[in-house]
C-alpha positions as CSV (number, residue, x, y, z in Angstrom):
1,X,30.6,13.6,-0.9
2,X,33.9,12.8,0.3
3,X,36.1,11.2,-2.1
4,X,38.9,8.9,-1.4
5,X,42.0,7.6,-3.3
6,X,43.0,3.2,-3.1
7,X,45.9,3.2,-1.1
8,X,45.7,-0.6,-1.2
9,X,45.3,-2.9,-4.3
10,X,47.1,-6.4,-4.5
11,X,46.3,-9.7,-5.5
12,X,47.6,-12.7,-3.6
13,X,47.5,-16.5,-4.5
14,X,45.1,-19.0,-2.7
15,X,45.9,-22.6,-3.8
16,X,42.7,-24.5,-3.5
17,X,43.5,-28.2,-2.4
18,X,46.9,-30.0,-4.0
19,X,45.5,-30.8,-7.7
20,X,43.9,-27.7,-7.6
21,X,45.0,-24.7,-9.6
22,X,46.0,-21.0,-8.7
23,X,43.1,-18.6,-7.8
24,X,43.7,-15.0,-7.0
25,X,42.0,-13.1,-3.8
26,X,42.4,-9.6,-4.7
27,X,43.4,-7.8,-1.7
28,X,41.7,-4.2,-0.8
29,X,42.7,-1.4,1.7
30,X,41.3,2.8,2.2
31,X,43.7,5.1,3.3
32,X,43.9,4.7,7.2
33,X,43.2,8.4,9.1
34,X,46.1,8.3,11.4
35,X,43.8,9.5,13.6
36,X,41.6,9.0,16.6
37,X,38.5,7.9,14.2
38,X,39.9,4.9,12.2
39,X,38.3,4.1,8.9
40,X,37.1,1.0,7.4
41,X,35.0,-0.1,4.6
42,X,32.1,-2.5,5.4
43,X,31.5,-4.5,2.3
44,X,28.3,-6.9,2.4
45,X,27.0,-9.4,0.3
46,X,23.6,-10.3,-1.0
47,X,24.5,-13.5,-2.9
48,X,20.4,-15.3,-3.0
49,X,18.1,-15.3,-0.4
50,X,16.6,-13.2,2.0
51,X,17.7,-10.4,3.9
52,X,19.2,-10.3,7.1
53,X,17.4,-7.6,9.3
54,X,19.9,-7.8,12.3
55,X,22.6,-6.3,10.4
56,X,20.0,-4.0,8.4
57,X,18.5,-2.8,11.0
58,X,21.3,-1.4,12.7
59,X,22.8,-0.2,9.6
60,X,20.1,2.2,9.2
61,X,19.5,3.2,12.9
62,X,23.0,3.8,13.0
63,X,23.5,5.6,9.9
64,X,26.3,3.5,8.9
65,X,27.6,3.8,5.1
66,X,28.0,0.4,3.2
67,X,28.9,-1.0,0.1
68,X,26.4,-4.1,-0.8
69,X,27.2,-6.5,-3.0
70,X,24.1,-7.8,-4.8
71,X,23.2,-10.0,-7.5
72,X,20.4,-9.8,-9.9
73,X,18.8,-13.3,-8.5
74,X,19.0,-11.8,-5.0
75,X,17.4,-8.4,-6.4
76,X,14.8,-10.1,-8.0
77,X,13.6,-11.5,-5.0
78,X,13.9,-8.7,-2.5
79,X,11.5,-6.0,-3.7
80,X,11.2,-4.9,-0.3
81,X,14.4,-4.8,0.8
82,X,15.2,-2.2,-2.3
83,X,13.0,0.0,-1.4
84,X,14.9,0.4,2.0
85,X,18.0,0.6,0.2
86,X,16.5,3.4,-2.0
87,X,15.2,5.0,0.5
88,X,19.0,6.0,2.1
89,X,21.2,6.8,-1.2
90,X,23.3,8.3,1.2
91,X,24.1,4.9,3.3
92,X,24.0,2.6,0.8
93,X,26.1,1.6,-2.2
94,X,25.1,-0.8,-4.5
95,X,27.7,-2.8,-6.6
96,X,27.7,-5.6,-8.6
97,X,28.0,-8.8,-7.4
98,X,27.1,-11.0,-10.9
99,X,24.1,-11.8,-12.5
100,X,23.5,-15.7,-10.7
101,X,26.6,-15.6,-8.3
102,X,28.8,-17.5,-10.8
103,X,32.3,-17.4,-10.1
104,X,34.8,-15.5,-12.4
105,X,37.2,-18.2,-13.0
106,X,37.7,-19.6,-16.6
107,X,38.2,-23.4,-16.3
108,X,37.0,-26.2,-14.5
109,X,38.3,-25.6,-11.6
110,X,35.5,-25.1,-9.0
111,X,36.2,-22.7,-5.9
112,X,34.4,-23.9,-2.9
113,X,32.7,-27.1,-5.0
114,X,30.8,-24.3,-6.5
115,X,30.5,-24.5,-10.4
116,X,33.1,-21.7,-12.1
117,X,31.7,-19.2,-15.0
118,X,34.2,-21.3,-17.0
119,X,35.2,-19.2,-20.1
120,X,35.6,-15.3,-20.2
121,X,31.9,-14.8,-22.5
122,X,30.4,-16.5,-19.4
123,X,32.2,-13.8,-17.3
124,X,30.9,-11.3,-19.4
125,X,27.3,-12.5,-19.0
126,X,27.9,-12.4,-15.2
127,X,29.2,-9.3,-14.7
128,X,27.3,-7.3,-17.4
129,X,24.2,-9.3,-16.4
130,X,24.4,-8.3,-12.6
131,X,25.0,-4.6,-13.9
132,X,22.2,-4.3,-15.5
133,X,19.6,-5.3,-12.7
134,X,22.0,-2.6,-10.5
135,X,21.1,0.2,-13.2
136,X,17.3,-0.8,-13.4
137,X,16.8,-1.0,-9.8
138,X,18.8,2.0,-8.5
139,X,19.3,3.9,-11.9
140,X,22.9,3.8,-11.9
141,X,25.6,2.0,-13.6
142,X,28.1,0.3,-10.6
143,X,31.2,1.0,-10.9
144,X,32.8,-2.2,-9.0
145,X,32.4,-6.1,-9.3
146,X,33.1,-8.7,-6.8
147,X,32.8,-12.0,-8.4
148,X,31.3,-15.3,-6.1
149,X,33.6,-16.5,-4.0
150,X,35.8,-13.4,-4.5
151,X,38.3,-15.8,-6.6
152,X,39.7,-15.5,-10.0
153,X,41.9,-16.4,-12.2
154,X,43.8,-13.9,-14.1
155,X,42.3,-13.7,-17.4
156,X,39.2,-13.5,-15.7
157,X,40.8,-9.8,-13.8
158,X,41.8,-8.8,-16.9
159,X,38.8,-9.2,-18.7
160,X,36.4,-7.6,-16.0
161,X,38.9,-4.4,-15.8
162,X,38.6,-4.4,-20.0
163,X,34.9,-3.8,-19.2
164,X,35.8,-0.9,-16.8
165,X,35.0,-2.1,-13.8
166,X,37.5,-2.4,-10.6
167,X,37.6,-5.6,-8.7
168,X,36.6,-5.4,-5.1
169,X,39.2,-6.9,-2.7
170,X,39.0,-6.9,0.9
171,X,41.8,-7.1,3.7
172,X,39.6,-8.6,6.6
173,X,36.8,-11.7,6.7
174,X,34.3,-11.0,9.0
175,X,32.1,-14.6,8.6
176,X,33.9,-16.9,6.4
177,X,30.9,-16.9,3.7
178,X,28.2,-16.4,6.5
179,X,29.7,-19.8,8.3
180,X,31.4,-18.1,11.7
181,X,29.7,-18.5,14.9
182,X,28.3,-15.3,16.3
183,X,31.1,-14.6,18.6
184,X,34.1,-15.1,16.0
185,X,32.0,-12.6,13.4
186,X,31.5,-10.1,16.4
187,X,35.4,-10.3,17.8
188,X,36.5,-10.1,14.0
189,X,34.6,-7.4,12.7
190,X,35.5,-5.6,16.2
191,X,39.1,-6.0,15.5
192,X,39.1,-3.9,12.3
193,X,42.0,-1.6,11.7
194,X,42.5,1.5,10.4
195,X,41.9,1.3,6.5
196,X,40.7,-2.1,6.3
197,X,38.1,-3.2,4.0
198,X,35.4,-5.6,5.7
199,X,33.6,-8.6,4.2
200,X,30.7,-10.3,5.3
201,X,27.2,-11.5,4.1
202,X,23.4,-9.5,4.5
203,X,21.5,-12.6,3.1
204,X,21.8,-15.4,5.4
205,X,19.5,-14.2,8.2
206,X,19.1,-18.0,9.5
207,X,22.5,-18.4,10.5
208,X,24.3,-17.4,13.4
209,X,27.0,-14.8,12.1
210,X,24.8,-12.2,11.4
211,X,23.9,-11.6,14.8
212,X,27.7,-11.3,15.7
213,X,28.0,-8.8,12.8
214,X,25.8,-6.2,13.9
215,X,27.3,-6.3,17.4
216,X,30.5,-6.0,15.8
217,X,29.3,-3.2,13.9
218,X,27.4,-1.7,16.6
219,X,31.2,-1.7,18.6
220,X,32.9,-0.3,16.0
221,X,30.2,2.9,15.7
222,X,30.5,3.5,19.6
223,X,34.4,3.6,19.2
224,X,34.1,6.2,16.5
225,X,35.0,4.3,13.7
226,X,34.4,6.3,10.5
227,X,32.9,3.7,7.8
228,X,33.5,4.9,3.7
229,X,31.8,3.6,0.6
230,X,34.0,2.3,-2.1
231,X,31.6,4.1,-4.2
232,X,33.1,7.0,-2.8
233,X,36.7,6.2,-3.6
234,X,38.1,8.2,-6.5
235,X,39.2,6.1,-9.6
């Protein structure tokens, strides 16, 4: 397996509303290929829910390489879907995504009205707590996290790197938490440049976004895009 270094690794403030406090969005690049084949990561998540077969679908037919994001509440209720993802070790990258899509923010604060782990033992339980569903489903340990809402505040970073795992960033949002229209998730994701790492959601199959994301993604294979898995990139 090809193995590639982080070229890209910052974290940038988002101010949530005028009382609210700082968050951090980590920020994640691969090295570009200068080349005629220009690489992205395709990060997905799999919050709660279902499964979202129009991006699936052409994940597989296509033989794309992927990085989900799932948490244990969504692997509990997807039996089926693991099996698929079992089924094609080679396309598919499982990382942790928490244990009940808490976010990692210590505080009140709540990012996106959506109640915060609160204080870092509640972090802990998250991300250890999504690990462990990881390693009894797939029968490895993950190696990244990406907390809900992909805020945190910096005590929470800290403490999730003290457990040894690397916070997943990303550099461009394909659906805006599954909430884009088809078109602006297709001309997003179609837009991808060279070393960008791609967010988006495979659990909303009800909405309209994911429909624009596999046609994005379905662009970005006929161009010759070359997709990596940040499973793949060395430490």
């Amino acid at each position: 397996m090809r193995r590639f270094l982080i070229t890209g690794l910052a974290v940038l403030a988002s101010t949530l509303g005028a009382a609210a406090g700082k968050l951090l969005e980590p920020a994640l690049t691969v090295p570009p290929s200068h080349g005629d084949h220009p690489r992205v990561a395709l990060t997905l998540d799999a919050c709660m829910g279902d499964i979202d077969h129009r991006i699936l679908d052409v994940l597989v037919t296509q033989q794309i390489p992927t990085t989900i994001f799932a948490t244990a509440r969504w692997l509990r209720n997807n039996p089926e879907t693991i099996a698929v993802l079992v089924a094609h070790p080679d396309l598919f990258d499982i990382e942790d995504h928490g244990r009940n899509h808490v976010p990692a923010v210590t505080g009140s604060e709540k990012p996106y009205g959506i109640t915060p782990a609160g204080t870092l033992a509640a972090v802990d339980d998250e991300v250890l707590g999504g690990a462990e569903a990881i390693l009894a489903n797939f029968g490895r340990q993950p190696t990244w996290f990406r907390g809900a809402t992909a805020l945190y505040t910096p005590d929470a970073i800290a403490e999730i790197t003290h457990l040894d795992y690397r916070v997943a960033g990303f550099s461009l949002n394909a659906d805006f938490g599954a909430s884009a229209s088809a078109e602006t998730a297709r001309s997003r994701i179609a837009s991808a440049r060279d070393g960008d790492v791609i967010i988006a959601h495979i659990n909303q199959p009800g909405r309209p976004a994911g429909a624009g994301i596999a046609k994005g993604l379905l662009e970005l294979h006929t161009k010759g895009y070359e997709f990596v898995r940040l499973g793949d990139l060395a430490p």
